[in-house]
N, CA, C and O of each residue as an XYZ file, in Angstrom:
716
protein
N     -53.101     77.999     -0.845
C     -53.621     77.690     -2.161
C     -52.488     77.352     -3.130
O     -52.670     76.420     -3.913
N     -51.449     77.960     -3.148
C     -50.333     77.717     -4.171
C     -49.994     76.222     -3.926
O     -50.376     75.338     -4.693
N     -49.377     76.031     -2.999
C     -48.667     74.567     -2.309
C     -49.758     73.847     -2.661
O     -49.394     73.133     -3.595
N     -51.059     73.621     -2.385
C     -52.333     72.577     -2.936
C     -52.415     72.715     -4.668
O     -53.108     72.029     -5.420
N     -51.580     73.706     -4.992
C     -51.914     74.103     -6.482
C     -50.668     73.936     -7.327
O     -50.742     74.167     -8.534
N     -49.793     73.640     -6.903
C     -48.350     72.911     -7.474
C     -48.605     71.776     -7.289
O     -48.511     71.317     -8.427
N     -48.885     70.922     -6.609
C     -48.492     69.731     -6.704
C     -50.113     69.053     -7.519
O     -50.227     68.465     -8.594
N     -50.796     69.296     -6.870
C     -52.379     69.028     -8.251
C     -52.150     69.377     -9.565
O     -52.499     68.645    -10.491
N     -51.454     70.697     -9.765
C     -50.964     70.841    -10.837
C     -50.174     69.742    -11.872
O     -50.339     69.387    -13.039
N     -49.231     69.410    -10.788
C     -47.986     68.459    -11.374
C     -48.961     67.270    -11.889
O     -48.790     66.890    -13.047
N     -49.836     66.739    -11.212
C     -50.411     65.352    -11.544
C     -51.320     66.096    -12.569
O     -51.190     65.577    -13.677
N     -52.245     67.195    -12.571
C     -52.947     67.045    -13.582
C     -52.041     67.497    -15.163
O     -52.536     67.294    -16.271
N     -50.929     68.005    -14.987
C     -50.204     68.113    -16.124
C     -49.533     66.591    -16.881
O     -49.279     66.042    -17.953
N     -49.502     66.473    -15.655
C     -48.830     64.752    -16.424
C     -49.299     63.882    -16.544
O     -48.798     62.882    -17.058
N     -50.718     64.011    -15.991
C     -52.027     63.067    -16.551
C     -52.440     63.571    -18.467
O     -52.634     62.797    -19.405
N     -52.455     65.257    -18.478
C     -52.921     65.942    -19.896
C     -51.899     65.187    -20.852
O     -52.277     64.654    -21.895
N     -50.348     65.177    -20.347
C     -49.021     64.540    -21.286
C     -49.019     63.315    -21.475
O     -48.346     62.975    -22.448
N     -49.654     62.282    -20.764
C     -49.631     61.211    -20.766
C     -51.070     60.990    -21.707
O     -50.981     60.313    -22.731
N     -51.985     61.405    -21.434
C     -53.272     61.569    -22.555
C     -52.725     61.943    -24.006
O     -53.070     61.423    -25.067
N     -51.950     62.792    -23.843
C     -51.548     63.730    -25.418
C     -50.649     62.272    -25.962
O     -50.973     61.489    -26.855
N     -49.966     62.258    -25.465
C     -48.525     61.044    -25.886
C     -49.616     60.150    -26.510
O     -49.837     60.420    -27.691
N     -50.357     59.132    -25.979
C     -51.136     58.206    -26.280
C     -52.061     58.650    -27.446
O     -52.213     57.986    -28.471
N     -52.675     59.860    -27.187
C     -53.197     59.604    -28.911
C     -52.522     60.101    -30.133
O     -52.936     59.987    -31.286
N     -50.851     60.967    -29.518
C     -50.157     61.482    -30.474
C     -49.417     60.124    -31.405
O     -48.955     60.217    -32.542
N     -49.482     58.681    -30.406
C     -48.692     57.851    -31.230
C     -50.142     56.984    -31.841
O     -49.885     56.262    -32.804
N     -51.493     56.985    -31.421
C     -52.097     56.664    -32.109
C     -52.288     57.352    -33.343
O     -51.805     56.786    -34.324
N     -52.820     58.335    -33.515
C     -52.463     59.325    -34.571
C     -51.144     58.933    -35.298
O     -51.271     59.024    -36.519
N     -50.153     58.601    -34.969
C     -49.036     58.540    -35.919
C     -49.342     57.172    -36.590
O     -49.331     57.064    -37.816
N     -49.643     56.020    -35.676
C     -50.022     54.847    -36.324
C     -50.830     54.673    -37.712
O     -50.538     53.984    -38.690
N     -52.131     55.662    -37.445
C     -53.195     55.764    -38.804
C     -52.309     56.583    -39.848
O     -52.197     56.266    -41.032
N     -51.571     57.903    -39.120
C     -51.173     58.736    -40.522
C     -50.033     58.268    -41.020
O     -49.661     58.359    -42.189
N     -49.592     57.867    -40.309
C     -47.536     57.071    -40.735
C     -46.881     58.466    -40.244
O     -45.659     58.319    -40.241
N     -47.239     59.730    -39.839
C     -46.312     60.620    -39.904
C     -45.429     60.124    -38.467
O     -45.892     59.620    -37.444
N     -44.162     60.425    -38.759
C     -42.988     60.345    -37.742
C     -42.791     60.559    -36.498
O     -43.555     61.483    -36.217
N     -42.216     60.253    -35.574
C     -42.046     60.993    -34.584
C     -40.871     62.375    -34.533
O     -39.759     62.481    -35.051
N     -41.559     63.199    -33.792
C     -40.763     64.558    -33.639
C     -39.659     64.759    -32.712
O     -40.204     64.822    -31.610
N     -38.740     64.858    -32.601
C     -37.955     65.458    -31.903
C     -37.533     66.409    -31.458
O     -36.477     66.294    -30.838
N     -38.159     67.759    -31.572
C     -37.850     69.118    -31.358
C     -38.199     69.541    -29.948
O     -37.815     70.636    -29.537
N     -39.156     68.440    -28.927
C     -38.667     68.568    -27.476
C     -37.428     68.057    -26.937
O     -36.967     68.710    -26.000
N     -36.764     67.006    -27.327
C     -35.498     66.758    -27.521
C     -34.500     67.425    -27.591
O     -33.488     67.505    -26.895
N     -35.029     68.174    -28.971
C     -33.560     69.098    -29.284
C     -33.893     70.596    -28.270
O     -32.864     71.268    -28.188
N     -34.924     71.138    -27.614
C     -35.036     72.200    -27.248
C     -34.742     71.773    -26.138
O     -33.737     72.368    -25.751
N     -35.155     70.918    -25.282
C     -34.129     70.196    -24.143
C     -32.661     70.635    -24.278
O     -32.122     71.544    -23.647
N     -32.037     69.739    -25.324
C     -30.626     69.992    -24.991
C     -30.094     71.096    -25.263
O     -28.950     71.286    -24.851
N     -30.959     72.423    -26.244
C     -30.541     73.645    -26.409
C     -30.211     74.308    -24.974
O     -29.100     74.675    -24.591
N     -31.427     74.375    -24.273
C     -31.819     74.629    -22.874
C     -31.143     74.478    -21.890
O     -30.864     75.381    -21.102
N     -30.710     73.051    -21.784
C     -29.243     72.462    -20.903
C     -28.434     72.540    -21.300
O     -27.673     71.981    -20.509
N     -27.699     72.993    -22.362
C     -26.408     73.450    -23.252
C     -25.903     71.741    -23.315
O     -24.735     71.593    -22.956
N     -26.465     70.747    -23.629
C     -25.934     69.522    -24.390
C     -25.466     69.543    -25.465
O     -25.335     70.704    -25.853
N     -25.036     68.591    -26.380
C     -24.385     68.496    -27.359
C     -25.320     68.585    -28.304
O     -26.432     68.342    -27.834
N     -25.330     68.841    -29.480
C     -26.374     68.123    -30.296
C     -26.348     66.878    -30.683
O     -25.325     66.202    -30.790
N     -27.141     66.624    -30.845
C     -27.243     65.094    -32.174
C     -27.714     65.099    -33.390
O     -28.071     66.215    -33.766
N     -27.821     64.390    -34.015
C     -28.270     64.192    -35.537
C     -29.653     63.874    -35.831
O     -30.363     63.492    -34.901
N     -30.081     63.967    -36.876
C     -31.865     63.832    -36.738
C     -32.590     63.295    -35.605
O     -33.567     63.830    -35.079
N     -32.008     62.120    -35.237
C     -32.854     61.190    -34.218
C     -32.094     61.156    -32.876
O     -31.009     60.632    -32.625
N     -32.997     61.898    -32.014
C     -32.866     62.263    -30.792
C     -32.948     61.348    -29.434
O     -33.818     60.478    -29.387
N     -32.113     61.521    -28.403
C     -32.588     60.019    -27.181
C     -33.765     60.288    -27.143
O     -34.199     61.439    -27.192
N     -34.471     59.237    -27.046
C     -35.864     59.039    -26.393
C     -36.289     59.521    -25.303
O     -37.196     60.352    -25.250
N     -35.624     59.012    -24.216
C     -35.858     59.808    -22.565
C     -35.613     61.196    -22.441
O     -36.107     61.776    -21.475
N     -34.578     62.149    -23.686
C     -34.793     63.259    -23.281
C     -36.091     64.083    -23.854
O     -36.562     65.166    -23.506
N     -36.531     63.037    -24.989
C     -37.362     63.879    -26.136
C     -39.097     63.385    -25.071
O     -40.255     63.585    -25.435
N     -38.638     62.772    -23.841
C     -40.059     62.074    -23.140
C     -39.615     63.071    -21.833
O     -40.709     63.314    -21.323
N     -38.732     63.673    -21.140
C     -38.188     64.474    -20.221
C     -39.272     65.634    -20.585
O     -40.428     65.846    -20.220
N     -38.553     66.155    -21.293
C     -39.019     67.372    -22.040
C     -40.525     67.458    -21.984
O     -41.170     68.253    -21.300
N     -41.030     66.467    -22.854
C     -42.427     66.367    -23.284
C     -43.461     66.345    -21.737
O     -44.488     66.962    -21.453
N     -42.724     65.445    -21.048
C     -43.521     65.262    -19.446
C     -43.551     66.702    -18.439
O     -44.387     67.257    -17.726
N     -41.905     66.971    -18.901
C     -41.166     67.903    -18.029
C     -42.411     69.208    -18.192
O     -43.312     69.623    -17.462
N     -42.024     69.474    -19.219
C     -43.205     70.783    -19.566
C     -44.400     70.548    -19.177
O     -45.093     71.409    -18.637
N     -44.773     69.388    -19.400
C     -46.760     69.258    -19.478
C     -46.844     69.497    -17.818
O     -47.754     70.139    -17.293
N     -45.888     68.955    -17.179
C     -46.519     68.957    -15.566
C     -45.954     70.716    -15.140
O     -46.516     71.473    -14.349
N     -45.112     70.904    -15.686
C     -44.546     72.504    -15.275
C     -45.838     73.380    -15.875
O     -46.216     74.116    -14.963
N     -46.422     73.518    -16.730
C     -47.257     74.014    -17.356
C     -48.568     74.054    -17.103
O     -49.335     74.969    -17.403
N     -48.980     72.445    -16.212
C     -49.653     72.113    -15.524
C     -50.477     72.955    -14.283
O     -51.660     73.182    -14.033
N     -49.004     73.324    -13.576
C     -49.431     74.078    -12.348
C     -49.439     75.311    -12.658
O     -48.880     76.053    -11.851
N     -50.158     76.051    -14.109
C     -50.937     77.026    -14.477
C     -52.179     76.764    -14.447
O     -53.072     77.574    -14.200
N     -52.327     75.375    -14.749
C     -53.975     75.165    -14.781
C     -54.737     74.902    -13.642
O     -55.940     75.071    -13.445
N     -53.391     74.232    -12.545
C     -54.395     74.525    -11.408
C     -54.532     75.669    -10.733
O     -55.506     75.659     -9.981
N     -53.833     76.760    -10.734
C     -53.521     77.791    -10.236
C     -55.164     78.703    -11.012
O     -55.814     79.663    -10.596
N     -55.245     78.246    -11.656
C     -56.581     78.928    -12.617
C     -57.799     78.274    -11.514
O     -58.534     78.884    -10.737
N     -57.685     76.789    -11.787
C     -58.949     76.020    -11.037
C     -58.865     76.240     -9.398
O     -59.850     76.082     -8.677
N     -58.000     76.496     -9.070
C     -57.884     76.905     -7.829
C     -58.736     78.240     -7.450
O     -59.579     78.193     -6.554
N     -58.444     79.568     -8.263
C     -58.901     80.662     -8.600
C     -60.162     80.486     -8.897
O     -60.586     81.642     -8.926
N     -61.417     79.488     -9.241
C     -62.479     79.419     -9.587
C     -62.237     79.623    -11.123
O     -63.190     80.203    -11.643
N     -61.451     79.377    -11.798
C     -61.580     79.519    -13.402
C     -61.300     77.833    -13.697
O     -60.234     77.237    -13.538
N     -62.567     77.292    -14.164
C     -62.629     76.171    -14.112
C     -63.804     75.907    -15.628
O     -64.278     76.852    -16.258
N     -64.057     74.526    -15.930
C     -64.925     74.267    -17.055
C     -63.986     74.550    -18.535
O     -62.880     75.061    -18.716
N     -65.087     73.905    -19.535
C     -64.415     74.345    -20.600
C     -63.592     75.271    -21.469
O     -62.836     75.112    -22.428
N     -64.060     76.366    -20.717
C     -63.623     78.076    -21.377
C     -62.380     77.884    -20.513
O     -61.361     78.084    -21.173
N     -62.158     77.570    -19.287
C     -60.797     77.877    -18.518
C     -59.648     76.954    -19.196
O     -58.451     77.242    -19.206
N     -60.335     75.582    -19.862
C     -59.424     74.818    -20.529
C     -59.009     74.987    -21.943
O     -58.158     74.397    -22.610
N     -59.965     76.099    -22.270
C     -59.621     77.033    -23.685
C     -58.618     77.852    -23.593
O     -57.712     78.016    -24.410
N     -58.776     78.344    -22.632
C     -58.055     79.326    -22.123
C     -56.716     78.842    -22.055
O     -55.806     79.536    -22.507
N     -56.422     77.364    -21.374
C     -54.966     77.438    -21.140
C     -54.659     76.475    -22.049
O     -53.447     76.321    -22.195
N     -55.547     75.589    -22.885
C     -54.601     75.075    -24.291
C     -53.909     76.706    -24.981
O     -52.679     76.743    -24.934
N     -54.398     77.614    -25.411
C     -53.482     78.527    -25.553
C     -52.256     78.549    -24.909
O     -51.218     78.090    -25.387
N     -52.368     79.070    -23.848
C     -51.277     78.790    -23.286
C     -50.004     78.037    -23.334
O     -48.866     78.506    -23.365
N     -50.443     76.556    -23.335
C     -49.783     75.356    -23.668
C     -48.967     75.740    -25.183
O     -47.738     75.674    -25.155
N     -49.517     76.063    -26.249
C     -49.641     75.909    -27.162
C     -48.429     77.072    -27.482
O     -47.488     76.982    -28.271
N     -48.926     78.565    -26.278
C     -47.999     79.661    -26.719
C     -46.460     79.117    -26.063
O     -45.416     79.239    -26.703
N     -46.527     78.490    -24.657
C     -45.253     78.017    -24.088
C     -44.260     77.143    -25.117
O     -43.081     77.316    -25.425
N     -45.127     76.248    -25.469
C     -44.102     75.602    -26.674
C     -43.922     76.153    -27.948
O     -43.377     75.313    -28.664
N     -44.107     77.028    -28.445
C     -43.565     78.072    -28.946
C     -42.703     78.801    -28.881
O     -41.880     79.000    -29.774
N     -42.746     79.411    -27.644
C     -41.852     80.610    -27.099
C     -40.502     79.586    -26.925
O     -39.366     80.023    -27.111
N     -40.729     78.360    -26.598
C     -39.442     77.483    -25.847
C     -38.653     77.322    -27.637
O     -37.613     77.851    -28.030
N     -39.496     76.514    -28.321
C     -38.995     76.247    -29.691
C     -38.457     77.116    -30.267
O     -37.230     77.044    -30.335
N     -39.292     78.518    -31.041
C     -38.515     79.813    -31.384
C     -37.137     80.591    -30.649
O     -36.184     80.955    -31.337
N     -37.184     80.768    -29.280
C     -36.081     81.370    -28.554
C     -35.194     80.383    -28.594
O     -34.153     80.587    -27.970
N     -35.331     79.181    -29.256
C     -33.601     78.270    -28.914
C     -33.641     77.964    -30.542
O     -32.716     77.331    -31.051
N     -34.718     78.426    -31.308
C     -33.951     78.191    -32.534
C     -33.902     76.895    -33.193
O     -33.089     76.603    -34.070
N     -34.954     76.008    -32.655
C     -35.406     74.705    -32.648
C     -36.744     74.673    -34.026
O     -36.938     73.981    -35.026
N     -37.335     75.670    -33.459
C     -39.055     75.599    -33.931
C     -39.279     76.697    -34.736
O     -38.593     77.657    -34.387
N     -40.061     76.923    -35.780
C     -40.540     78.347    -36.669
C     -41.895     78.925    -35.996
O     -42.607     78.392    -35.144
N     -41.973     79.626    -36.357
C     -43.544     79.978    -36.087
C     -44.407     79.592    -36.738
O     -44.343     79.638    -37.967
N     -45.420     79.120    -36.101
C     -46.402     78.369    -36.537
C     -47.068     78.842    -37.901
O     -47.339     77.965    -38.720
N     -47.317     80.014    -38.166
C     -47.742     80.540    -39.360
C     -47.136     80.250    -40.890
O     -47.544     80.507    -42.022
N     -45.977     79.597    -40.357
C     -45.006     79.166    -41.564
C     -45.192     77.655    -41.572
O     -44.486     77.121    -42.427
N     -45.770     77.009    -41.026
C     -45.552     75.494    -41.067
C     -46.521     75.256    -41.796
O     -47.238     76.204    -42.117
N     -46.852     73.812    -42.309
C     -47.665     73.288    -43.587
C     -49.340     73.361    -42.637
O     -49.412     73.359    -41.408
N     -50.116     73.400    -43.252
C     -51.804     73.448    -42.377
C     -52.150     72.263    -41.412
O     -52.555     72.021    -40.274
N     -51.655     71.557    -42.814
C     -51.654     69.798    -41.839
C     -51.532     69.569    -40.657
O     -52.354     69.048    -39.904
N     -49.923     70.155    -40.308
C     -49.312     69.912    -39.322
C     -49.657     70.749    -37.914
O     -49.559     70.392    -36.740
N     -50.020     71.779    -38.400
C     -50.924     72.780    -37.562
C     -51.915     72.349    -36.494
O     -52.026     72.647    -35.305
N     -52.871     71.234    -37.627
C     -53.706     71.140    -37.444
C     -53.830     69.932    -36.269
O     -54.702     69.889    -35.401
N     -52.720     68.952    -36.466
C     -52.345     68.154    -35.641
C     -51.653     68.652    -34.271
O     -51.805     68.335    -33.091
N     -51.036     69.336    -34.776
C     -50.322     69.925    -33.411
C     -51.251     70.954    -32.411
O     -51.074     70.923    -31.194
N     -51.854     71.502    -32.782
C     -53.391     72.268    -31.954
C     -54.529     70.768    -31.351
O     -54.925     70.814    -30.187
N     -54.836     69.867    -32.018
C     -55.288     68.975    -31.933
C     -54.713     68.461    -30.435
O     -55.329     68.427    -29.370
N     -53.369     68.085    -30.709
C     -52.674     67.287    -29.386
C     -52.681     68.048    -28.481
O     -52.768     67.660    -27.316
N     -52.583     69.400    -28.847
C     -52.299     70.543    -27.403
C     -53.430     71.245    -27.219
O     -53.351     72.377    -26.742
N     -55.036     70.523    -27.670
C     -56.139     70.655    -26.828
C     -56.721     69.308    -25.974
O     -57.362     69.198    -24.928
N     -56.135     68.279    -27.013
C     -56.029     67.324    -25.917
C     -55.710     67.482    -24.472
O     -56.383     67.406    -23.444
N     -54.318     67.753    -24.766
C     -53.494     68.070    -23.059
C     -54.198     69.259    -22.347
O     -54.205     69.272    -21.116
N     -54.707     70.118    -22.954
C     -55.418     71.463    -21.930
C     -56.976     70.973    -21.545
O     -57.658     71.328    -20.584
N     -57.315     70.001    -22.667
C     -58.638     69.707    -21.661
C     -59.039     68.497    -20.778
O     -60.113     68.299    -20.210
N     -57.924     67.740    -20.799
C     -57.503     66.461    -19.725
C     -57.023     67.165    -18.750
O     -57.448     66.930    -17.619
N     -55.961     68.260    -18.964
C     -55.132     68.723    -17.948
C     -56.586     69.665    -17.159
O     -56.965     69.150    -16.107
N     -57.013     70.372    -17.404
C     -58.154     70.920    -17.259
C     -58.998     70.254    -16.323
O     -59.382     70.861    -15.323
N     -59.369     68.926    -16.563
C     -60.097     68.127    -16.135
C     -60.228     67.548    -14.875
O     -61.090     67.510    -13.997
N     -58.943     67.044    -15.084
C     -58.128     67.033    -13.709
C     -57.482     68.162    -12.441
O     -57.656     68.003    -11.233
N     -57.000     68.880    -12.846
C     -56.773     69.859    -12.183
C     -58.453     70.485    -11.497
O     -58.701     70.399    -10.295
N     -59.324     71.012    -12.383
C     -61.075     70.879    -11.746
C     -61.245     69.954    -10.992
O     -61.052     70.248     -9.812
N     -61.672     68.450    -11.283
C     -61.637     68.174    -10.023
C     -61.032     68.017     -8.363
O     -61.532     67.890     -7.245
N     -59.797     68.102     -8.894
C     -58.947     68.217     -7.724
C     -58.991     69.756     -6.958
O     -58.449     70.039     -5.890
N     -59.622     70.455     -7.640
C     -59.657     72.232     -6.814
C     -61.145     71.830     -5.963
O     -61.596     72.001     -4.830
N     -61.509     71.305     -7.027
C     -63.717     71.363     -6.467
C     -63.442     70.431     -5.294
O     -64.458     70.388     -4.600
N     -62.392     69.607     -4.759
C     -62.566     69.392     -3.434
C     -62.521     70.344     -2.029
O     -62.777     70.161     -0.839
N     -62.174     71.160     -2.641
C     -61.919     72.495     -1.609
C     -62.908     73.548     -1.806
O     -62.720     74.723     -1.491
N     -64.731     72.751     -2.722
C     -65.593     73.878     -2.820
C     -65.187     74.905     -4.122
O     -64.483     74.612     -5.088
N     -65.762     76.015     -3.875
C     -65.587     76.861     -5.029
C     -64.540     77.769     -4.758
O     -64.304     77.998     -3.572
N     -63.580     78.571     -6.000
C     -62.802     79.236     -5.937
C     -63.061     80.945     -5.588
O     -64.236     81.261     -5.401
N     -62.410     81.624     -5.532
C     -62.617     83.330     -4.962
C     -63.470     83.400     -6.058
O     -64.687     83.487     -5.893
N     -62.912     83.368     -7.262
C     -64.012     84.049     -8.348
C     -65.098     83.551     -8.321
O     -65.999     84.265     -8.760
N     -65.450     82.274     -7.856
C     -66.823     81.541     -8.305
C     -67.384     82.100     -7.347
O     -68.513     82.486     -7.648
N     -66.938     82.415     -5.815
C     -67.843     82.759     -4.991
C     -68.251     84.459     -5.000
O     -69.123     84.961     -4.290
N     -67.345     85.223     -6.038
C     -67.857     86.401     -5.986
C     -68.823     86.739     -7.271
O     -69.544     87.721     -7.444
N     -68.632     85.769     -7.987
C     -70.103     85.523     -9.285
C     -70.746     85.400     -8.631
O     -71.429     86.422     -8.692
N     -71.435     84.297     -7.294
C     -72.250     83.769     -6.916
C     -73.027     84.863     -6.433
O     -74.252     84.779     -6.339
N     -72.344     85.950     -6.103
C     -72.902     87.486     -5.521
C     -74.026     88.258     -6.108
O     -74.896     88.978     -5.617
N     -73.674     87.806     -7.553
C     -75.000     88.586     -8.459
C     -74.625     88.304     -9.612
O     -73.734     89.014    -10.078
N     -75.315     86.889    -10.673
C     -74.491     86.822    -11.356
C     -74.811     87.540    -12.896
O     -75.813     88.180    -13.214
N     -73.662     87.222    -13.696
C     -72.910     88.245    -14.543
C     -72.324     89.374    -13.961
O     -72.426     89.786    -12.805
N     -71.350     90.070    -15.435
C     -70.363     90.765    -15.022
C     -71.318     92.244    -14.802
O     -72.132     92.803    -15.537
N     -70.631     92.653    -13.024
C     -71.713     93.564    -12.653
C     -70.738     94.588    -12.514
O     -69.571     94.206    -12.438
N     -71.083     96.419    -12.441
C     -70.148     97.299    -12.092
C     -70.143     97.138    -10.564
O     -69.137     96.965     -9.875
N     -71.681     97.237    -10.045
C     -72.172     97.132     -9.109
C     -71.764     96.427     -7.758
O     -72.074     96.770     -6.617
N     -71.156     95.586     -8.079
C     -70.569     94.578     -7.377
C     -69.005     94.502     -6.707
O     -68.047     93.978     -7.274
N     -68.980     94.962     -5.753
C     -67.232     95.177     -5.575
C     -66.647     93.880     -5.009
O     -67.444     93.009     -4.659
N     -65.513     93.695     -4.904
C     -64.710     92.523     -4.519
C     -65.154     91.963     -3.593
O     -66.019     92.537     -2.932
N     -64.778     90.852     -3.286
C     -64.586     89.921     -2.139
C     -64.093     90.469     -0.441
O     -63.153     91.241     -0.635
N     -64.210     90.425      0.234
C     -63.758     90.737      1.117
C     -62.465     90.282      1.269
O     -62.418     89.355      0.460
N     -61.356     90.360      1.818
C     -60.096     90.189      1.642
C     -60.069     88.458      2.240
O     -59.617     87.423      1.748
N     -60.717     88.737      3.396
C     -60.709     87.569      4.383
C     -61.239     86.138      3.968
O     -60.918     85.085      4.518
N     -62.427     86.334      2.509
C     -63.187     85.605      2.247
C     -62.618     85.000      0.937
O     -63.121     83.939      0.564
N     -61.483     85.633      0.089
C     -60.655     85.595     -0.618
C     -59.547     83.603     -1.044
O     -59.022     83.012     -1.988
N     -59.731     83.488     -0.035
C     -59.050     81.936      0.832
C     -57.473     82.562     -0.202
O     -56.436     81.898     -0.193
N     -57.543     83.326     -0.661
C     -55.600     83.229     -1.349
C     -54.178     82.970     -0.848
O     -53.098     82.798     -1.412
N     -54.597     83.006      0.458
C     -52.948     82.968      1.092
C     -53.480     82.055      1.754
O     -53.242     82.874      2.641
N     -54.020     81.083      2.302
C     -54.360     80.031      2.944
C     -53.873     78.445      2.159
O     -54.132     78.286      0.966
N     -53.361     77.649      2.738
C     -53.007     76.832      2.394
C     -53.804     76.576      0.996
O     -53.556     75.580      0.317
């Protein structure tokens, strides 16, 4: 399951980044707001590069941006793999998305916490990074549902809602260590 769930991962992450990119520069087109560079600069924090001055290379500030979405990616299939699939699972990991680039920005000293930034910008930036969790989402689901349903879906299927009643899966029936 992992090995089928890294590499589905990778494509459905960089399908979500490649979705996000495209309406992040449409979006910039209507609002005029700028392009960002702070995957750029948290890149080269990260790799101990040099800095630069406001305006950052392009390919690293598109490295970064890809780099993460597909690394980040193979959380979401690792979920859809698991039977955590549909909208709520893609709720679930735009958080995620959302907390990773955070944690990367704040720990290098790049990014503030979000609670301090203007609403606007908030609002855009949650926007793009539900984009990417529910494309990435999307993809990654279908690519698990070729292999049927996941452990969890098949132990809902047992009696459904959350039951006390109901004990695990059988180990065997589990598919977790299987390709």
């Amino acid at each position: 399951m992992l090995r089928r769930a890294a590499w589905q991962g990778l494509v459905a992450g960089l399908a979500g980044a490649a979705v996000m990119t495209v309406g992040e520069k449409v979006e910039q087109r209507l609002t005029g707001r700028p392009d960002s560079y702070v995957p750029a600069r948290v890149l080269a924090r990260l790799a101990g590069l040099p800095e630069r001055g406001r305006r950052q290379p392009r390919g690293r500030n598109l490295a970064m941006h890809f780099g993460q979405g597909a690394l980040v990616g193979v959380l979401r299939s690792v979920m859809a793999q698991a039977g955590l699939r549909g909208p709520v699972a893609s709720g679930m990991f735009t958080v995620v998305r959302l907390t990773s680039d955070q944690v990367l920005e704040n720990a290098t000293g790049v990014g503030a916490p979000p609670q301090t930034w203007p609403r606007p910008e908030l609002a855009v930036d949650v926007l793009h990074k539900s984009v990417y969790g529910f494309v990435t989402g999307a993809v990654a689901d279908a690519l698990a549902a070729r292999q049927g349903p996941g452990p969890g879906q098949r132990h809902a299927a047992l009696r459904p809602g959350r039951r006390s009643d109901v004990g695990p899966l059988p180990r065997r029936a589990s598919r977790l260590s299987r390709a």
